[in-house]
Backbone as a ProteinNet text record, in pm:
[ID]
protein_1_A
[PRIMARY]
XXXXXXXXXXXXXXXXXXXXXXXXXXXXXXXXXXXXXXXXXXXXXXXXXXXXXXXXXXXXXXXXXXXXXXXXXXXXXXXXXXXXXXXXXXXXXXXXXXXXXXXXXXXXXXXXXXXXXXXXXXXXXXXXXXXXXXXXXXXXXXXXXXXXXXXXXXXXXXXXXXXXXXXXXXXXXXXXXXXXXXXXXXXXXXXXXXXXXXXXXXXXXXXXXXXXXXXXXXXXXXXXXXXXXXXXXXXXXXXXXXXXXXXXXXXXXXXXXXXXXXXXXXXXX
[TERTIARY]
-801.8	-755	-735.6	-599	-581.7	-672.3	-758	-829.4	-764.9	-813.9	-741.4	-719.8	-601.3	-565.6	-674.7	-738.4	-869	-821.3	-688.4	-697.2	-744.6	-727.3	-739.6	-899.8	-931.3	-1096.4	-1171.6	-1134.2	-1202.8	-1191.1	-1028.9	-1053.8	-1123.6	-1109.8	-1183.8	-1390.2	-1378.5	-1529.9	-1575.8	-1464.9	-1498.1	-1485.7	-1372.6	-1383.7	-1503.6	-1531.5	-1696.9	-1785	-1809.1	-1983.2	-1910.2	-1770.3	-1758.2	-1805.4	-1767.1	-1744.3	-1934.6	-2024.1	-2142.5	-2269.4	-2160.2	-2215.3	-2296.5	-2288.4	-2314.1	-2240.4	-2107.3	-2054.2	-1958.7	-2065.1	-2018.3	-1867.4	-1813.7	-1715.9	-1740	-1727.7	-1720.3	-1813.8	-1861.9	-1928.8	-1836.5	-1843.7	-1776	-1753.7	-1666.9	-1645.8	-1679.8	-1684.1	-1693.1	-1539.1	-1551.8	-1404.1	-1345.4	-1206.2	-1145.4	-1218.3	-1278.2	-1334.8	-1459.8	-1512.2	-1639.8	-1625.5	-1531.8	-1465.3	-1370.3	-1345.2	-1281.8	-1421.2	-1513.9	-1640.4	-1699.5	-1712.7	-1779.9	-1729.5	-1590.7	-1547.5	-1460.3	-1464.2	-1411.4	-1221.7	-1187.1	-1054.7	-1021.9	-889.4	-815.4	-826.8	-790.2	-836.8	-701.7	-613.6	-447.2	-456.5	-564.7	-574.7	-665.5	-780.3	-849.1	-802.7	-702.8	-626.2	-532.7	-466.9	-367.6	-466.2	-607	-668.2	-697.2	-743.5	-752	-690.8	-540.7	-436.8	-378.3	-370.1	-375.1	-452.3	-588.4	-636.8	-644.5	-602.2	-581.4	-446	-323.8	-238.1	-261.4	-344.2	-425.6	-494.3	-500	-577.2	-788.6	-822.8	-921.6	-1000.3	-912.2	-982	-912	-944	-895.8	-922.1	-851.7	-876.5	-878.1	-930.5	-951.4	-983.9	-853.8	-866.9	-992.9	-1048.9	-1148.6	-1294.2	-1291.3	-1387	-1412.5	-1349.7	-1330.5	-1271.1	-1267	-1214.9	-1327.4	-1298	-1436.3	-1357.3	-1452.5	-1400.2	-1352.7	-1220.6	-1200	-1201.8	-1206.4	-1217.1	-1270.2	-1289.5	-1376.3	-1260.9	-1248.1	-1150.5	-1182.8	-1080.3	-1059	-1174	-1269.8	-1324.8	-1504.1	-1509.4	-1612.7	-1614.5	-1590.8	-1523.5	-1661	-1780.4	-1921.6	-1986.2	-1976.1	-2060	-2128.7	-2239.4	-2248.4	-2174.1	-2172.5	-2093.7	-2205.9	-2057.6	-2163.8	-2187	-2333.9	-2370.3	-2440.4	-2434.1	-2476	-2435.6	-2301.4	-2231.3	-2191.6	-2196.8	-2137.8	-2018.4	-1869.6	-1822.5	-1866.9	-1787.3	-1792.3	-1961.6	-1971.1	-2205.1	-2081.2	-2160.3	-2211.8	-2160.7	-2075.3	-1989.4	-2103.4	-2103	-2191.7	-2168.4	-2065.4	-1937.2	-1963.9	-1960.9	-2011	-1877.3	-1874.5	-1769	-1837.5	-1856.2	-1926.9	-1756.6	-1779.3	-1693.4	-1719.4	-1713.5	-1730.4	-1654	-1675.9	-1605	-1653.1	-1578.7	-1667.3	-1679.6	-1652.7	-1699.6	-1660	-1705.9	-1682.1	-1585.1	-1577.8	-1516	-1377.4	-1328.8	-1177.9	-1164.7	-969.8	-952	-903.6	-863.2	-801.7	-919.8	-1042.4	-1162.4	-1203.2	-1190.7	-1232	-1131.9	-1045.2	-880.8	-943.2	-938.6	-956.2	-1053	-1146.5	-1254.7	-1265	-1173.1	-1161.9	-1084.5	-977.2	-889	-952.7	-1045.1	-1089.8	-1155.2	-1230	-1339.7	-1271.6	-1177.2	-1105.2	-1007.6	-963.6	-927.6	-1025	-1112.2	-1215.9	-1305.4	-1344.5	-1386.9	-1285.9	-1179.6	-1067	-1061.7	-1070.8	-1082	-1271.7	-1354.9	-1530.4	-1548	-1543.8	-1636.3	-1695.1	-1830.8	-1912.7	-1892	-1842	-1841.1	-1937.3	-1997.7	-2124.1	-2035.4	-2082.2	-2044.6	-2122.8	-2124.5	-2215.1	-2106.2	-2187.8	-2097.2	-2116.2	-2053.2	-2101.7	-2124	-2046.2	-2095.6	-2057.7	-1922.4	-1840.5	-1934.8	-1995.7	-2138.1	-2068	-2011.5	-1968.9	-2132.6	-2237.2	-2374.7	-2427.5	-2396	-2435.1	-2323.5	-2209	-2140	-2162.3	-2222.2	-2284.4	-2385.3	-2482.6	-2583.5	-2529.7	-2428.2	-2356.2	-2305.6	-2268.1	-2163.2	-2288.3	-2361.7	-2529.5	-2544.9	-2568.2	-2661	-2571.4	-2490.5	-2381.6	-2427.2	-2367.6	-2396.1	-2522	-2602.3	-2765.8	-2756.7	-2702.6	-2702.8	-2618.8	-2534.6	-2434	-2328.9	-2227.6	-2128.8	-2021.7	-1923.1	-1820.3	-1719.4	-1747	-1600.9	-1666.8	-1536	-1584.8	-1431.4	-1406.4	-1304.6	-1402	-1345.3	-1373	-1316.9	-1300.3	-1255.5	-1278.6	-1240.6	-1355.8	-1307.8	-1432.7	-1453.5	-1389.7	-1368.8	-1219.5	-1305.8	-1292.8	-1364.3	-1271.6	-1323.6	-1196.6	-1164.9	-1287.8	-1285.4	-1335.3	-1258.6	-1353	-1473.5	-1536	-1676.2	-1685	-1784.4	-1821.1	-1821.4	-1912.9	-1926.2	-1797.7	-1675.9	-1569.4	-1530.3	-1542.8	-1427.8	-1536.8	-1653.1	-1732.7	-1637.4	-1689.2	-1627.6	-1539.1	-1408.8	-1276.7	-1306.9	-1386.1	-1377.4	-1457.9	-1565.1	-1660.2	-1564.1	-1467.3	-1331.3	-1397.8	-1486.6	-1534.1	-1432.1	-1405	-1295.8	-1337.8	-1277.5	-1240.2	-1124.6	-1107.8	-972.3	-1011.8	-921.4	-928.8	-824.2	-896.2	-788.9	-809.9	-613	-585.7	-563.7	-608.7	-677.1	-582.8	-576.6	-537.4	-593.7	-647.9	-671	-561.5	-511.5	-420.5	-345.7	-494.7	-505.3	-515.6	-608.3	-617.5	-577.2	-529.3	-435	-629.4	-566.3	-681.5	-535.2	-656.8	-574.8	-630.6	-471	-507	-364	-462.6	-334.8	-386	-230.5	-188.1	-71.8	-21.4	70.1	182	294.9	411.7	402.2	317.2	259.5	413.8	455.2	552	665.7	709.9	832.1	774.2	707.9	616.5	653.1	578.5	608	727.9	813.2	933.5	1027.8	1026.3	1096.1	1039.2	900.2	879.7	929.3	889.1	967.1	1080.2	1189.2	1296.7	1350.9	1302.5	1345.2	1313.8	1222.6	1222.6	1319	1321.2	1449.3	1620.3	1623.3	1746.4	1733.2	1643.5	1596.9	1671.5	1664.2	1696.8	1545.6	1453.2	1327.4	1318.6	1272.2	1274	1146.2	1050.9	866.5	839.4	826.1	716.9	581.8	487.6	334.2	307.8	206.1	151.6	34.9	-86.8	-193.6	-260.1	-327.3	-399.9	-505.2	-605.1	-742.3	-693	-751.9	-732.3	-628.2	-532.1	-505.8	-585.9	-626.9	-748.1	-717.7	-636.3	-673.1	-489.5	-491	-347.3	-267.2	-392.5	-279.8	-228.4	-318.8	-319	-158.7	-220.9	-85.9	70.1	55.3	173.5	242.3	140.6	197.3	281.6	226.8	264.4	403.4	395.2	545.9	612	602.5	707.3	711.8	652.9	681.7	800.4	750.6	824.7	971.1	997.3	1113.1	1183.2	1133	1256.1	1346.6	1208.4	1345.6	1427.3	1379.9	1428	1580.8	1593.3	1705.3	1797.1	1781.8	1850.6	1892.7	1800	1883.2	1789.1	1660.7	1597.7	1473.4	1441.9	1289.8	1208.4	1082.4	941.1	881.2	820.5	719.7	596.3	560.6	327.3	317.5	328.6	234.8	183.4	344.8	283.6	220	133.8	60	-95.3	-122	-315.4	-372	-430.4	-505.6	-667.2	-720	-835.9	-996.5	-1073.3	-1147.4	-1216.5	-1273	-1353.3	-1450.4	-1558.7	-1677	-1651.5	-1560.1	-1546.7	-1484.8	-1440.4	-1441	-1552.5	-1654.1	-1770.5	-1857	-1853.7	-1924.1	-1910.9	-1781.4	-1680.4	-1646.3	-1600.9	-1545	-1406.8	-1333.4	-1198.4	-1134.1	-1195.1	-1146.8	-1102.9	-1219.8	-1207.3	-1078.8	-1045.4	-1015.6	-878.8	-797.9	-690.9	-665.5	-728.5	-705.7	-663.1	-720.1	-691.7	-601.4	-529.6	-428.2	-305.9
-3524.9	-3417.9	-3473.8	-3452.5	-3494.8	-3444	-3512.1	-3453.2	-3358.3	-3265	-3190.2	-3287.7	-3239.8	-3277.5	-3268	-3360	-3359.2	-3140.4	-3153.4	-3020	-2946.4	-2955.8	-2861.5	-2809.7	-2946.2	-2971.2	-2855.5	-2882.9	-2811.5	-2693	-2619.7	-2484.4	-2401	-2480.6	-2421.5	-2473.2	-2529.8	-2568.3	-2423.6	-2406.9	-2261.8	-2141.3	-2125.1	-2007.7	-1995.1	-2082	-2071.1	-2008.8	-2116.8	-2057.8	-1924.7	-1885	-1748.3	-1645.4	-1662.1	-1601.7	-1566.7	-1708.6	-1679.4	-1631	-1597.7	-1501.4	-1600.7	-1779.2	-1832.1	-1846.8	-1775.6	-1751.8	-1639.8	-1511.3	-1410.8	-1373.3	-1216.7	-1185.2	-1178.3	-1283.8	-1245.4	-1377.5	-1442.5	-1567.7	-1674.9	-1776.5	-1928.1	-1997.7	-2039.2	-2182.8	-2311.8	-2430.2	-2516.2	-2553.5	-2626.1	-2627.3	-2747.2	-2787	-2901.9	-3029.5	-3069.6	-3204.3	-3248.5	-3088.1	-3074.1	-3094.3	-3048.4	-3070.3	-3217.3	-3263	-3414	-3487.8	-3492.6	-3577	-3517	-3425.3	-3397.9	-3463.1	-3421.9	-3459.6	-3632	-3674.2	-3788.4	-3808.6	-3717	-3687.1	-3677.3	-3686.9	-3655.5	-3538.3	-3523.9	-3367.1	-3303.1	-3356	-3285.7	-3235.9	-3333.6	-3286.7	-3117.8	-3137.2	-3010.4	-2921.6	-2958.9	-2790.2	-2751.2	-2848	-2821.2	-2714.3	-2719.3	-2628.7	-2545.1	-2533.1	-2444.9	-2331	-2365.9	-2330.8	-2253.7	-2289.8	-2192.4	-2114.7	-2143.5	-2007.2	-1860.1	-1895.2	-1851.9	-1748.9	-1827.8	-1750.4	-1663.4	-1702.3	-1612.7	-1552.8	-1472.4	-1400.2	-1389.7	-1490.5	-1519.6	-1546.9	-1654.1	-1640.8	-1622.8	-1628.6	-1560.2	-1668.6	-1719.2	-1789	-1706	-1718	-1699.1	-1744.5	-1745.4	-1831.2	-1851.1	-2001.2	-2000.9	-1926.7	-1929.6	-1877.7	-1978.4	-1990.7	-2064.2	-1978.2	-2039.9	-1995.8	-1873	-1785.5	-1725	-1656.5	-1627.8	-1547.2	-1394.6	-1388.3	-1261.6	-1115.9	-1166.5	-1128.3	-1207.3	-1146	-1261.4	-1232.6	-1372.9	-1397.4	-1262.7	-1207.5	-1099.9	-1148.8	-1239.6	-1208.2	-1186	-1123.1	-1158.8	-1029	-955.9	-840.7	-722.6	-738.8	-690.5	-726.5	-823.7	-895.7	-770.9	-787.5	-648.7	-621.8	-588	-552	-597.6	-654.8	-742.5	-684.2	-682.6	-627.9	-479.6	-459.9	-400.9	-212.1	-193.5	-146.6	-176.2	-24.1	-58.8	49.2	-24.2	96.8	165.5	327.9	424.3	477.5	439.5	525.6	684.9	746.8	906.4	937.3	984.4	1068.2	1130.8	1087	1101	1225.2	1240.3	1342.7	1310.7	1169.6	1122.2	1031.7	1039.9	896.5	855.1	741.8	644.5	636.7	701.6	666.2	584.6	466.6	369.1	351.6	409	414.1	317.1	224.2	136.4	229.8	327.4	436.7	571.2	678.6	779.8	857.7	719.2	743.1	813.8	799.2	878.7	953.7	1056.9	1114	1079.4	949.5	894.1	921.5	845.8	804.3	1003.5	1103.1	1214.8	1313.4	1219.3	1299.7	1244.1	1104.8	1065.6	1098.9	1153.2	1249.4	1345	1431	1557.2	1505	1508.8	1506.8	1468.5	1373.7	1304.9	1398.8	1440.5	1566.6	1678.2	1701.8	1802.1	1798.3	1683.6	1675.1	1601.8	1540.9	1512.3	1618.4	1719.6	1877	1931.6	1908.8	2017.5	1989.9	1839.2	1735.2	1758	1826.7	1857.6	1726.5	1660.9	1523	1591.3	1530.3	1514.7	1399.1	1411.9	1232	1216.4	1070.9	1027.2	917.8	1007.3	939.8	834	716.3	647.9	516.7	518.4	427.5	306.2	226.8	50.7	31.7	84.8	34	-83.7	-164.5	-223.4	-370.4	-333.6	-469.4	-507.8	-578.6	-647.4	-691.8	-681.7	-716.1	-536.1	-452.4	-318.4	-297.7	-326.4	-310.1	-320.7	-455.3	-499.4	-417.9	-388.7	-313.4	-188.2	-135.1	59.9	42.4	-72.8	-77.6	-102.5	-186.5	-204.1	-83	-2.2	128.3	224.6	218.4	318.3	318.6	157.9	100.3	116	164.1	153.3	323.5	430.1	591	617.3	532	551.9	650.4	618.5	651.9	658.2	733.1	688.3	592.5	619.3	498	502.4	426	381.3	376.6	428.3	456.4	367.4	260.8	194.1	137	151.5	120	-10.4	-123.1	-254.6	-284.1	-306.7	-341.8	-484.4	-518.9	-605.5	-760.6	-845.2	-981.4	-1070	-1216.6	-1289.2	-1345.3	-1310.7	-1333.7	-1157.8	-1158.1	-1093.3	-1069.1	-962	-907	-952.5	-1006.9	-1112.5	-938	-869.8	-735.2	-675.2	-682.2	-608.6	-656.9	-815.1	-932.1	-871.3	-863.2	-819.4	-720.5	-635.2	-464.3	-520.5	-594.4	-636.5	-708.3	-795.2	-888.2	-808.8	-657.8	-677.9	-556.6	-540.6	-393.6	-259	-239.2	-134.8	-29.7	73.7	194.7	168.7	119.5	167.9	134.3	168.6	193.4	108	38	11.1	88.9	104.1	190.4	73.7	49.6	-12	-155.4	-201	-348.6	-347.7	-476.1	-513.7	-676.8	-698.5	-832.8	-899.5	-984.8	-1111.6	-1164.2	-1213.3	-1255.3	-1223.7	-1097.5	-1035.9	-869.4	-812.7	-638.1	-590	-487.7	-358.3	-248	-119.1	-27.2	-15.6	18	57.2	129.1	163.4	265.6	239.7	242.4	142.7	241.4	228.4	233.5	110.5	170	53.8	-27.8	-153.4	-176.4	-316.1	-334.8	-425.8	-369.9	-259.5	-177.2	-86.9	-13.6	39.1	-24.5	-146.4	-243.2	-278.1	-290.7	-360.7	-250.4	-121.8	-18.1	18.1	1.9	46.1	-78.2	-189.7	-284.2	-282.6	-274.5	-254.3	-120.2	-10.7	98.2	28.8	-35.9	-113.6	-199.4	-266.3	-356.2	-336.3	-191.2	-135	-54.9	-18.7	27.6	-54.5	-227.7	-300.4	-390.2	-349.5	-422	-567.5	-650.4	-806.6	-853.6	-844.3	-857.3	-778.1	-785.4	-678.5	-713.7	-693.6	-724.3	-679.1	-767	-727.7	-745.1	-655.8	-640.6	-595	-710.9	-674.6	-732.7	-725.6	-785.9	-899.6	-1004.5	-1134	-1107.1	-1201.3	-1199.6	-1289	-1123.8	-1222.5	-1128.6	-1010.3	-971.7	-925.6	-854.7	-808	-721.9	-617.3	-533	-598.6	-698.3	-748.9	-837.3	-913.2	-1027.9	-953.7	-832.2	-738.6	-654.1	-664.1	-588.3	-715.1	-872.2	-978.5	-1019.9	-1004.6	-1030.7	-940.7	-746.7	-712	-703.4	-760	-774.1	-908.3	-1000	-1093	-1079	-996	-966.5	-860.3	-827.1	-724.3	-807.8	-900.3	-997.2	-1110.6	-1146.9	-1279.2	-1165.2	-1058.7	-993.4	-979.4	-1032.2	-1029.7	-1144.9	-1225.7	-1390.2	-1424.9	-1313.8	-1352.8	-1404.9	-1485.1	-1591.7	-1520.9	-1542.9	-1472.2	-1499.4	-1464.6	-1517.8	-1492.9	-1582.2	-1606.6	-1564	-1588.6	-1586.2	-1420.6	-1314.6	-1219.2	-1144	-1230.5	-1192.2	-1179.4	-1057.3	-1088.2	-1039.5	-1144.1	-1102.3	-1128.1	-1050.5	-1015.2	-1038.9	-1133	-1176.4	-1073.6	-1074.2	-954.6	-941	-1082.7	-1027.7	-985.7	-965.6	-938	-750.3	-695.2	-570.3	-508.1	-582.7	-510.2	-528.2	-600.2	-581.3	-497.8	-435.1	-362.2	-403.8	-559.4	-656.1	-631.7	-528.3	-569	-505.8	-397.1	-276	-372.3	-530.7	-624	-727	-751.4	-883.9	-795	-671.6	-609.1	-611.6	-540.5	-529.3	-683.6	-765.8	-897.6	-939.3	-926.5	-971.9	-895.2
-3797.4	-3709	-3568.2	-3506.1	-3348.7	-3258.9	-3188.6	-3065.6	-2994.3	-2912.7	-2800	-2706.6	-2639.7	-2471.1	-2380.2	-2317.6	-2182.9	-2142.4	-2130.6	-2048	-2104.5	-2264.4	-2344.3	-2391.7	-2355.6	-2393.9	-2254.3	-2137.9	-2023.7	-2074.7	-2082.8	-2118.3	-2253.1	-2339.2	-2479.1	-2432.6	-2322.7	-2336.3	-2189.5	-2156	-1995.7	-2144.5	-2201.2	-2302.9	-2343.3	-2387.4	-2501.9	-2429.1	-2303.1	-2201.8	-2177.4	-2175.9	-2124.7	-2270.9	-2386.7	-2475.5	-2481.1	-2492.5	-2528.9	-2371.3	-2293.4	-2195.8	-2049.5	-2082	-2001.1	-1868.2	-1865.7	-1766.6	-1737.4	-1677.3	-1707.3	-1619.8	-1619.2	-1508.6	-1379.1	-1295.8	-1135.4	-1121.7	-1225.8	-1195.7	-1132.9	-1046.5	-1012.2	-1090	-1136.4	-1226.3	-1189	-1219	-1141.3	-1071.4	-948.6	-915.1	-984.5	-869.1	-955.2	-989	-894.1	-828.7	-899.1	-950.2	-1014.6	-1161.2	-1194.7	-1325.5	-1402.5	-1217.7	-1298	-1292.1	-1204.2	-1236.3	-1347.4	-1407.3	-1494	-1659.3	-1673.3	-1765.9	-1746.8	-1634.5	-1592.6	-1617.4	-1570.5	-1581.7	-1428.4	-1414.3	-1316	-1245.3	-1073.2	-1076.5	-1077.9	-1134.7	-1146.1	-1308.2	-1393.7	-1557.9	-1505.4	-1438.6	-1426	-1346.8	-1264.8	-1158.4	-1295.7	-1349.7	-1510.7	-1591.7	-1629.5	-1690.4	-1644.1	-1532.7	-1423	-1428	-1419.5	-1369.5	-1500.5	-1608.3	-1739.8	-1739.9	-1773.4	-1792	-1677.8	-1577.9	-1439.2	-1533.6	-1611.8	-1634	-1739.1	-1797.9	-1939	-1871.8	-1748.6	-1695.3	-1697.5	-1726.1	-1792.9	-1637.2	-1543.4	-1423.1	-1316.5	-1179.8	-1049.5	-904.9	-849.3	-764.5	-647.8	-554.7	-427	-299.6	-209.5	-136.7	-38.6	-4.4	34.6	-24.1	-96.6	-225.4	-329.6	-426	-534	-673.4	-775.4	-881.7	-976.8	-1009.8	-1039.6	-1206.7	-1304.5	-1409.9	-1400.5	-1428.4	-1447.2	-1520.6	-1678	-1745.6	-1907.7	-2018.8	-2119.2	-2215	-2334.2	-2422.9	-2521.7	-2574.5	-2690.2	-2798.9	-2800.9	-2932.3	-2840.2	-2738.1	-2650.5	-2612.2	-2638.6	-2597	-2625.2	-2740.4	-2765.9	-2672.1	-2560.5	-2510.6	-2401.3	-2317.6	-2256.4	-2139.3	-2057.1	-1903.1	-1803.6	-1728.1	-1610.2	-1456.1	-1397.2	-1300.8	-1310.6	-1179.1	-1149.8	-1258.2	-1234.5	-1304.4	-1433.5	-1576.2	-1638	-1701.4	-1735.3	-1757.1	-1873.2	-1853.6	-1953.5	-1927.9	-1836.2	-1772.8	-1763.7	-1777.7	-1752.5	-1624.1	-1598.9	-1434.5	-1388.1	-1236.7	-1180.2	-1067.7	-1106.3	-999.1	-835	-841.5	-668	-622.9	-503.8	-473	-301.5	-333.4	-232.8	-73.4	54.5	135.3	269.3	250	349.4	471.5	598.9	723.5	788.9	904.2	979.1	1111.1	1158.9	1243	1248.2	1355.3	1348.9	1486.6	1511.6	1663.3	1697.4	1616.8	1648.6	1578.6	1613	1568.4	1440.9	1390	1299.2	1194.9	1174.3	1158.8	1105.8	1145.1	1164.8	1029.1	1065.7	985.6	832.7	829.6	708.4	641.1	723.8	615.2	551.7	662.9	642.7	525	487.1	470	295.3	285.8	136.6	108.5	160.8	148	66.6	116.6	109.2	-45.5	-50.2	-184.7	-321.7	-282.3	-360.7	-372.1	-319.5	-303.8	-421.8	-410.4	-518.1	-639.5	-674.2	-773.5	-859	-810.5	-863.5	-821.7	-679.2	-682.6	-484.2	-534.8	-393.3	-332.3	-185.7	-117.1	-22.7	-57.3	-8.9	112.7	266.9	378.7	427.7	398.3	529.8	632.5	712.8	839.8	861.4	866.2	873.9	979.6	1101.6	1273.8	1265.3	1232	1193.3	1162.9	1130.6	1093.2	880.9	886.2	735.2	682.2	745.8	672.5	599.4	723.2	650.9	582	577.2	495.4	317.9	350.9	174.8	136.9	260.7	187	109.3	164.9	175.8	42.6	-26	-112.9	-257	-206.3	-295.4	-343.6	-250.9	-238.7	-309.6	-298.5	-329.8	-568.6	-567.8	-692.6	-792.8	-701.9	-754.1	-777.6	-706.1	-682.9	-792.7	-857.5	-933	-953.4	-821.2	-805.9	-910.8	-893.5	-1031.5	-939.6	-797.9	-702.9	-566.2	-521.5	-368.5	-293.8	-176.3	-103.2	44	53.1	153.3	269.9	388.1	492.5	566.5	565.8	592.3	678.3	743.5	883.3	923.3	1081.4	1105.9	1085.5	1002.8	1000.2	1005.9	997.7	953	844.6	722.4	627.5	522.2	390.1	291.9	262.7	263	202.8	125.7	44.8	-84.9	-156	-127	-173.8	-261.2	-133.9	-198.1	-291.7	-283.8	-390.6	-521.9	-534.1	-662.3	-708.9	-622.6	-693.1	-756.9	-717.6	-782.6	-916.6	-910.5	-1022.2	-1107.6	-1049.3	-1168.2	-1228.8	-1129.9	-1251.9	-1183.6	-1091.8	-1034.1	-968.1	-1024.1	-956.5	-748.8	-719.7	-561.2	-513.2	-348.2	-322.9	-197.3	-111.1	11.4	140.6	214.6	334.9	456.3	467.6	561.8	552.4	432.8	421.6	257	211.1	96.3	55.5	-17	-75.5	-164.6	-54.7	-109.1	-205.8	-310.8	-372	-531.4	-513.4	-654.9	-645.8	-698.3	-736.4	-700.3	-624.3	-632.5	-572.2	-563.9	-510.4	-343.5	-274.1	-144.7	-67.9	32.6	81.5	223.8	284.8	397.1	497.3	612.5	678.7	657.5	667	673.5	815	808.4	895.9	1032.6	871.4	900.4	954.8	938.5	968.7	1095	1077.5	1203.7	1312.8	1286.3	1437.8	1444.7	1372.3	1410.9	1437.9	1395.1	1507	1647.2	1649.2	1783.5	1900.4	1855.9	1937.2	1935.1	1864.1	1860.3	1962.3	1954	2015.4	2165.9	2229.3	2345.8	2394.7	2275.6	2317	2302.8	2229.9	2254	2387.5	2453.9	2595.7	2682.1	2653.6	2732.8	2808.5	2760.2	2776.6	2712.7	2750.2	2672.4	2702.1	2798.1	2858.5	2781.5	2625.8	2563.4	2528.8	2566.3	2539.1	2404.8	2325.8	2171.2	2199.3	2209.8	2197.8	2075.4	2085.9	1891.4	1917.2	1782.5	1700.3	1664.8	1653.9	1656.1	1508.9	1436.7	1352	1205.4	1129.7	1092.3	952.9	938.6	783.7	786.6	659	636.6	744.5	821.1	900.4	1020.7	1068	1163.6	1147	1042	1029.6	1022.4	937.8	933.9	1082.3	1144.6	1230.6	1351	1362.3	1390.9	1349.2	1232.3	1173.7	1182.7	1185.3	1246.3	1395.8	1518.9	1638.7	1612.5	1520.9	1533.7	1447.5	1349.6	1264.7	1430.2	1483.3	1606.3	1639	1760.2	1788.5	1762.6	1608.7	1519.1	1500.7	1470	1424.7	1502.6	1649.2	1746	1798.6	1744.8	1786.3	1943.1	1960.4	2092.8	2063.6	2168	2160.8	2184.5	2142.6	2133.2	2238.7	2379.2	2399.2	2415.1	2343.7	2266.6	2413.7	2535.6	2639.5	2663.6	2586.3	2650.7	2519.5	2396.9	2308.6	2345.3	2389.4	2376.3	2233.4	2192.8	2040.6	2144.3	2089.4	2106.1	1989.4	2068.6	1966	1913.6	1771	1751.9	1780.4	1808.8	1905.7	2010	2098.1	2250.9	2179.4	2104.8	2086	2014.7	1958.2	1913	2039.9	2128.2	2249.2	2349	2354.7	2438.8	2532.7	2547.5	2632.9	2610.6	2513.5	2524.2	2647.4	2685.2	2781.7	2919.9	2976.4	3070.8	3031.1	2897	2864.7	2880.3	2814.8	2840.8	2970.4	3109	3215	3268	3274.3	3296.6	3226.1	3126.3	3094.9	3172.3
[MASK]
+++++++++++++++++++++++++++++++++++++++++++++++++++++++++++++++++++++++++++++++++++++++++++++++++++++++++++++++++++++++++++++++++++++++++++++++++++++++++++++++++++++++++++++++++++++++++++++++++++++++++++++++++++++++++++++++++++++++++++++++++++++++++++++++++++++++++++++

C-alpha cells in the first residue's frame, strides 16, 4: 500500500486527536513551524495541510492568534460539546446585553430599543456594563455563560486587538450578535452602520461646499469601524483626483480617551 503524502499524514494525524476528543472545538493547533519540527517536513508541506483542512472547514485561522479547531470530522459528531456551553440545554428565556457604557443617548436608545423587542419576543435582557475595561468584559461574558443564557448581544469595547472571550463564543458556535464591531476573520452575526459610505458622503457634501482643510477625528484605527470610516474619508477625495492630507488626521490614542485626555488632545489640535 502507497504511504500518504507528509501533508496528508499531518492532517489525518489533527483529524484523529480531533475525532478522539484530544483536540477539542476552539482548541489551538500546533502552528506551522511547530508542525514542520515535529514531523520534520517543510513549513510550506505544513501551511499545505494547514491550509486544507482550514478549507474542509475543520479549522479557523486568526489573525495574530493562531490556527484553532473549528468544528469535528462527520464521524465525531457523538463526541460531547465543548465548554462551557452546550447546545440544545433547556431555554433559559434570558439574553446576556453587553454595553461598554451608559453614557449617551445612543448607548440609552440601544437599550431601549432591545428591551423592547426582546420583551415582545418572551425573552428577559440581562444588562451589565463593561466601563470600557475588555478585562470586565471577559468576566460579563463568563458570567453571563455560567447563568445560562440562551445569547449574548454585545457591544465591545474600543481595543486594538479581539476579546479572546468573543473569538470563544465564535468558535465554541455560541448564539450572539456583535453591535458596531465585526470579526474579520471568521462569519458571526452583527449589525453595523454603513460606516464606509456614511463617511464618504459627509465629506463629500464638504467638499462639494468647496471646503478642501477637512479634519478626521477618530479613535486610533484599531478595529473595523474605525478602519471603515478611514477609508471612506479617504474614498471622497480619491474620487476626485484630490490629495489627502494625514496632517489634518487626529486619531486619538485609546488610553488618552479612557482617561478623558481626549477633550485636551482635540483642543490642541
Amino acid at each position: 500500500m502507497k504511504s500518504l503524502p507528509l501533508y496528508k499524514k499531518i492532517q489525518e494525524d489533527i483529524k484523529r486527536l480531533i475525532a478522539i476528543g484530544k483536540l477539542r472545538e476552539g482548541d489551538r493547533v500546533p502552528s506551522e513551524k511547530e508542525l514542520s519540527e515535529r514531523y520534520r517536513v517543510s513549513q510550506i508541506t505544513s501551511k499545505n495541510a494547514l491550509v486544507g483542512l482550514m478549507e474542509e472547514g475543520l479549522l479557523v485561522r486568526i489573525q495574530g492568534k493562531g490556527t484553532f479547531v473549528m468544528s469535528r470530522p462527520e464521524n465525531a459528531a457523538a463526541l460531547d460539546q465543548l465548554g462551557e456551553w452546550t447546545a440544545g440545554a433547556g431555554r433559559s428565556g434570558r439574553i446576556g446585553l453587553v454595553l461598554p457604557t451608559m453614557k449617551t443617548k445612543v448607548d440609552q436608545r440601544f437599550l431601549d430599543n432591545i428591551e423592547k423587542y426582546a420583551t415582545a419576543a418572551g425573552y428577559e435582557v440581562m444588562l451589565r456594563i463593561t466601563r470600557e475595561s475588555q478585562l470586565e468584559e471577559s468576566k460579563v461574558i463568563s458570567s453571563f455563560l455560567k447563568q445560562g443564557v440562551d445569547g449574548m448581544i454585545i457591544f465591545p469595547v474600543e481595543n486594538e486587538t479581539y476579546n479572546d472571550s468573543i473569538l470563544r463564543l465564535s468558535l465554541d458556535r455560541f448564539p450572539f450578535v456583535l453591535i458596531d464591531r465585526f470579526l474579520k476573520e471568521i462569519k458571526t452575526y452583527s449589525v453595523s452602520s454603513d460606516n464606509i459610505n456614511g463617511t464618504r458622503e459627509a465629506v463629500a457634501y464638504l467638499l462639494n461646499k468647496g471646503h478642501s482643510s477637512i479634519a478626521f477625528i477618530s479613535p486610533e484605527i484599531t478595529n473595523t469601524v474605525t478602519d471603515e470610516r478611514a477609508q471612506g474619508f479617504e474614498q471622497a477625495f480619491l474620487e476626485r483626483g484630490l490629495s489627502i492630507d494625514k496632517s489634518l488626521w487626529c486619531l486619538l490614542p485609546l488610553d488618552e480617551i479612557a482617561s478623558g485626555q481626549s477633550v485636551e488632545h482635540i483642543q490642541d489640535f
